[in-house]
Backbone as CSV, one residue per row, in Angstrom:
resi,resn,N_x,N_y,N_z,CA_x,CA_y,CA_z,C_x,C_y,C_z
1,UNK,12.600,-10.018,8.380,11.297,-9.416,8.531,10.252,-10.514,8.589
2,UNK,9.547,-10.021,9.497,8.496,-11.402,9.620,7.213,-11.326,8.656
3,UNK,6.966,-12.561,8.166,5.416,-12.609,7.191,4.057,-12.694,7.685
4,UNK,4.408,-12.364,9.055,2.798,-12.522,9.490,1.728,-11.337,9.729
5,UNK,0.416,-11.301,8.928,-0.131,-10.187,9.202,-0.529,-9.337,10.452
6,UNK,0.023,-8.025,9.723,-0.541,-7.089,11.051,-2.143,-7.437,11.822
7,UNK,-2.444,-7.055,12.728,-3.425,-6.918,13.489,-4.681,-6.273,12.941
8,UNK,-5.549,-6.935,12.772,-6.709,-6.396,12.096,-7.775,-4.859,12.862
9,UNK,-7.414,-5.504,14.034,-8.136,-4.513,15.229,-7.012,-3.133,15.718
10,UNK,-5.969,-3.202,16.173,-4.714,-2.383,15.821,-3.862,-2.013,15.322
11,UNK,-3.031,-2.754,14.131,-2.023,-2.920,13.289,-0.968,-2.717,13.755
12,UNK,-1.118,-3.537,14.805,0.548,-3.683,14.995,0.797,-4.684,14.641
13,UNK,2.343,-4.853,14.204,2.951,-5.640,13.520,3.784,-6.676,14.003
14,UNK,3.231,-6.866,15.528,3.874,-7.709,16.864,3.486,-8.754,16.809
15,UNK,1.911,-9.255,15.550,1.277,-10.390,16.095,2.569,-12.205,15.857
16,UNK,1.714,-12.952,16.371,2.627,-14.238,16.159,1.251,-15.154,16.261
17,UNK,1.955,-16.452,15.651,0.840,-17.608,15.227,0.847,-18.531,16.621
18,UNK,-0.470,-18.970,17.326,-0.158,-19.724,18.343,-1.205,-20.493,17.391
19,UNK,-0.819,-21.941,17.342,-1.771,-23.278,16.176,-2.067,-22.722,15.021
20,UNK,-3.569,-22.848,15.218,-4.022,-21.889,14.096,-4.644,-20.407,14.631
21,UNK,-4.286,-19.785,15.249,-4.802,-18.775,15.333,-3.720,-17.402,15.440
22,UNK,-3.483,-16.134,14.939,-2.997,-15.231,15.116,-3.353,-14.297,16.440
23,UNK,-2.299,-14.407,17.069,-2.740,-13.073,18.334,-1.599,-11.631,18.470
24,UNK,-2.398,-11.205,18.556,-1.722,-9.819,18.891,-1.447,-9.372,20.554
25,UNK,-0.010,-9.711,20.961,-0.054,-8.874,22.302,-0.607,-7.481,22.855
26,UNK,-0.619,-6.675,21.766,-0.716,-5.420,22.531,-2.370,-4.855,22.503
27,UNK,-2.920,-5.695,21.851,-4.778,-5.686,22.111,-5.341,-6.781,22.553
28,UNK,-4.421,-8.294,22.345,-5.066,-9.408,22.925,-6.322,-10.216,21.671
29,UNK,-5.861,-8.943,20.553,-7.280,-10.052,19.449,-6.234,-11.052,19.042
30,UNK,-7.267,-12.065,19.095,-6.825,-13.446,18.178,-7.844,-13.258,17.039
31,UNK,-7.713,-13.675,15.916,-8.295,-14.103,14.595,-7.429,-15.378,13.836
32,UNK,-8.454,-15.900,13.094,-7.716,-17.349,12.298,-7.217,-16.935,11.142
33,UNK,-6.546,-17.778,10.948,-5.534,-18.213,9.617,-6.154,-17.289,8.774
34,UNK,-7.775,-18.166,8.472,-8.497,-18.385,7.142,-8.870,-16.499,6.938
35,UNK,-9.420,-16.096,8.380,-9.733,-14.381,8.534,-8.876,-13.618,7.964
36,UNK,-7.368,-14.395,8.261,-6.733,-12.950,7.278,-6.446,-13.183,6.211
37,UNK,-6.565,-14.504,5.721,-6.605,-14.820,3.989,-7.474,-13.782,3.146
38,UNK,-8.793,-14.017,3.966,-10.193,-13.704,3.555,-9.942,-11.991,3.385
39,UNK,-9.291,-11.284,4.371,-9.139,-10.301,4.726,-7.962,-9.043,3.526
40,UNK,-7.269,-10.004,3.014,-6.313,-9.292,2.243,-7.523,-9.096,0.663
41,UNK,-8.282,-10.355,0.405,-9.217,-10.098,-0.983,-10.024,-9.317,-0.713
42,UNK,-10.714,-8.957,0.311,-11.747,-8.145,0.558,-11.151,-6.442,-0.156
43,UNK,-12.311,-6.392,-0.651,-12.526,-5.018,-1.555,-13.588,-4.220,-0.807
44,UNK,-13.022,-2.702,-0.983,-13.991,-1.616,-0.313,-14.975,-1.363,-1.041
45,UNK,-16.402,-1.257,-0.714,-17.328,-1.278,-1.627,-18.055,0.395,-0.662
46,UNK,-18.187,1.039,-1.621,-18.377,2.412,-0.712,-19.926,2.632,-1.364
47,UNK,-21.145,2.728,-0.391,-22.597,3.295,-0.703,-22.921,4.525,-0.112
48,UNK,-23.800,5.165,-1.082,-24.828,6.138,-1.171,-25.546,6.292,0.471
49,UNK,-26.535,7.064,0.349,-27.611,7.243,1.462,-28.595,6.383,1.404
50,UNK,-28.565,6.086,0.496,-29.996,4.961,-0.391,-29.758,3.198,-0.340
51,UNK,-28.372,3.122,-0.463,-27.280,1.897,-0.724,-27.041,1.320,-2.080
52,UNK,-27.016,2.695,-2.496,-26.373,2.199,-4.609,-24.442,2.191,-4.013
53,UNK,-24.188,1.395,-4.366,-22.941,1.309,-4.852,-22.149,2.445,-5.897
54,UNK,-21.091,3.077,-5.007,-20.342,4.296,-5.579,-19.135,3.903,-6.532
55,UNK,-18.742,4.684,-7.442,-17.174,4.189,-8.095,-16.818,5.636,-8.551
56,UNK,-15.767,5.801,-9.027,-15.202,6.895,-9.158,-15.538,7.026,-10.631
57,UNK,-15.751,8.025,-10.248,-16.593,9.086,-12.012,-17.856,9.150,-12.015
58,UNK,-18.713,9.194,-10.839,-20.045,8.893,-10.874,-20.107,10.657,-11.120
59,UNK,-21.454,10.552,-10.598,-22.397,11.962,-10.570,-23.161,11.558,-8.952
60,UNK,-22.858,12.643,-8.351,-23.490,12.458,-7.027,-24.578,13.586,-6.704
61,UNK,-25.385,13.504,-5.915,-26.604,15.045,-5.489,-26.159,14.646,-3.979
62,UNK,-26.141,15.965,-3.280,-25.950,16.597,-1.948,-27.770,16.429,-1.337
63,UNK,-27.867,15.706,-0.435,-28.807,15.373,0.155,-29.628,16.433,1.545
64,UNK,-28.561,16.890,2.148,-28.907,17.638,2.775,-27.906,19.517,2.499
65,UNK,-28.670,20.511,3.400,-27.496,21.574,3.242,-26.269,21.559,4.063
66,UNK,-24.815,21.506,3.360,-23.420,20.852,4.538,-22.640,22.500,4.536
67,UNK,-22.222,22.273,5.924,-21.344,23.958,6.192,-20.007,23.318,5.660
68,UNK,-19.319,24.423,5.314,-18.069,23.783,4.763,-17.017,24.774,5.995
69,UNK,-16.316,23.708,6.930,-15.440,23.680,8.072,-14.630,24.961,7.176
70,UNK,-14.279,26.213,8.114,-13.266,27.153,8.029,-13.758,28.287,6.632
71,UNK,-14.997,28.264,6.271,-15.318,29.409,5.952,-16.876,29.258,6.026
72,UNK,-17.495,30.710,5.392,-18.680,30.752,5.594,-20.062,30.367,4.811
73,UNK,-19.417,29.957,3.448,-20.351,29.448,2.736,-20.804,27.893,2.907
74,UNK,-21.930,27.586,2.161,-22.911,25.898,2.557,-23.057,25.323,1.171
75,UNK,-22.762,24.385,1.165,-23.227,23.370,-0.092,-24.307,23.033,0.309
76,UNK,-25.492,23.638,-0.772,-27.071,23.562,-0.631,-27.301,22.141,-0.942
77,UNK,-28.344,22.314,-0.350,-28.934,20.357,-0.779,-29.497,20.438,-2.222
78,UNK,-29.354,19.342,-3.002,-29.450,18.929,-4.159,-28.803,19.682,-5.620
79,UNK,-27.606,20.168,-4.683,-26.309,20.265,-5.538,-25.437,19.063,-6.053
80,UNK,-25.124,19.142,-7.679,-25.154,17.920,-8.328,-23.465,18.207,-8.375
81,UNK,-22.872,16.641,-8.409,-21.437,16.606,-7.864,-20.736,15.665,-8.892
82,UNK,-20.001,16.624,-10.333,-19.492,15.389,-11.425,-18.221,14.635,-11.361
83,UNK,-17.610,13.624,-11.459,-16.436,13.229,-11.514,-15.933,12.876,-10.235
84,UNK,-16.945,12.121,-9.033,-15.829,11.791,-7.867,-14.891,10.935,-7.891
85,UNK,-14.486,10.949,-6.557,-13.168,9.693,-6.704,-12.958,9.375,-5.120
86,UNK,-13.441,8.060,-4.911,-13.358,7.629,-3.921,-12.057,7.383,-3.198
87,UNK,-11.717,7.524,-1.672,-10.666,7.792,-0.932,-11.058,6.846,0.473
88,UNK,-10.293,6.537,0.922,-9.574,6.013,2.129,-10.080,7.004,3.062
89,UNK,-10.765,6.413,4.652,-10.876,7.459,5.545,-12.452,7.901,5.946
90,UNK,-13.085,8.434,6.912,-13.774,8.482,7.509,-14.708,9.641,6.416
91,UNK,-14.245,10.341,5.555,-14.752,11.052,4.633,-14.635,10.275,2.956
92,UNK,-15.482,9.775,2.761,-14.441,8.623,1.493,-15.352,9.127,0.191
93,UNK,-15.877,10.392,-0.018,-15.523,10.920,-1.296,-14.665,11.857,-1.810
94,UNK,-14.214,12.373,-2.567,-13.343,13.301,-3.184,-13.775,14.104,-4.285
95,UNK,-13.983,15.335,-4.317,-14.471,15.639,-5.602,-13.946,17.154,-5.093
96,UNK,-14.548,18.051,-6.686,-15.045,19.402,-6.786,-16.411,19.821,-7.459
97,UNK,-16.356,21.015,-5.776,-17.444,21.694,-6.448,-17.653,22.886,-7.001
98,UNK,-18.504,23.340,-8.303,-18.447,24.422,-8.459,-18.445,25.651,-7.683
99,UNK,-17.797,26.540,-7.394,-17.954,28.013,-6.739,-17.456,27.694,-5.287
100,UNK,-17.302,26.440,-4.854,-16.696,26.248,-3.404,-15.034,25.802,-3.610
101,UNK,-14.954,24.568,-4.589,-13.166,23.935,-4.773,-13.735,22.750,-4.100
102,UNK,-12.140,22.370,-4.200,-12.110,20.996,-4.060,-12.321,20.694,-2.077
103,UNK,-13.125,19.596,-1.928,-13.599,19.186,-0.562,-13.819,17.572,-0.830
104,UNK,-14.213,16.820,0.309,-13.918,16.193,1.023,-15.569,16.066,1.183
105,UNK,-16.160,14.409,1.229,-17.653,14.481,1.601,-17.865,13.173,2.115
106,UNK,-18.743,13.008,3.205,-19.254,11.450,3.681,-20.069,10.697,2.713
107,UNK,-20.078,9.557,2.169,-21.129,8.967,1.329,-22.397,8.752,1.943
108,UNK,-22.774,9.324,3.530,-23.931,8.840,3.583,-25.036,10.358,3.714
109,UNK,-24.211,11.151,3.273,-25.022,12.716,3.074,-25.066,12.722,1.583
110,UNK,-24.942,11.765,0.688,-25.252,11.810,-0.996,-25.857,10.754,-1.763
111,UNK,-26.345,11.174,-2.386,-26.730,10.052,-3.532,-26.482,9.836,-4.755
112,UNK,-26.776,8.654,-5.497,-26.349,8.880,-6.647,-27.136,9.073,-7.937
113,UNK,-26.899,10.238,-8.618,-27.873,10.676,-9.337,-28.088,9.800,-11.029
């Protein structure tokens, strides 16, 4: 099995070292050595609407009113949100809410209260 990192831009796992630089055939990115060193320490730092810095167990407020996909009720704006937990993915909070259940929320429709 080979040790060289996947592709930062696709992840495929095809790339190979030409000098110092990593390239990937099947997108054509090159990046250096040092990029994917840098790249494995890097930590997700997930913000607010405002840009406070989120962590799991906060207290969040609903900024605007959000429809909730596949039924008919709305999480009103400045509905207060205890105990999240941040997640992986284009939606990267996690929580529950009272009287709706558990959903799925963007960090840039909340703040932190």
């Amino acid at each position: 099995m080979s040790s060289l990192p996947k592709c930062p831009k696709c992840g495929s796992e095809y790339s190979y070292e030409d000098r110092n630089l990593y390239v990937c055939p099947e997108c054509a990115h090159e990046w250096t050595v040092d990029a994917a060193e840098e790249g494995a320490d890097q930590v997700r730092v997930v913000r607010d609407a405002h840009g406070n810095v989120l962590s799991d167990g906060d207290t969040i407020s609903v900024l605007k009113d959000l429809k909730v996909r596949g039924a008919s009720s709305v999480v009103k704006m400045g509905t207060r949100v205890k105990g999240i937990r941040l997640v992986e993915g284009d939606h990267d909070i996690d929580c529950r809410i009272d009287g709706i259940g558990a959903m799925q929320l963007k960090s840039e429709f909340v703040r932190k209260a």
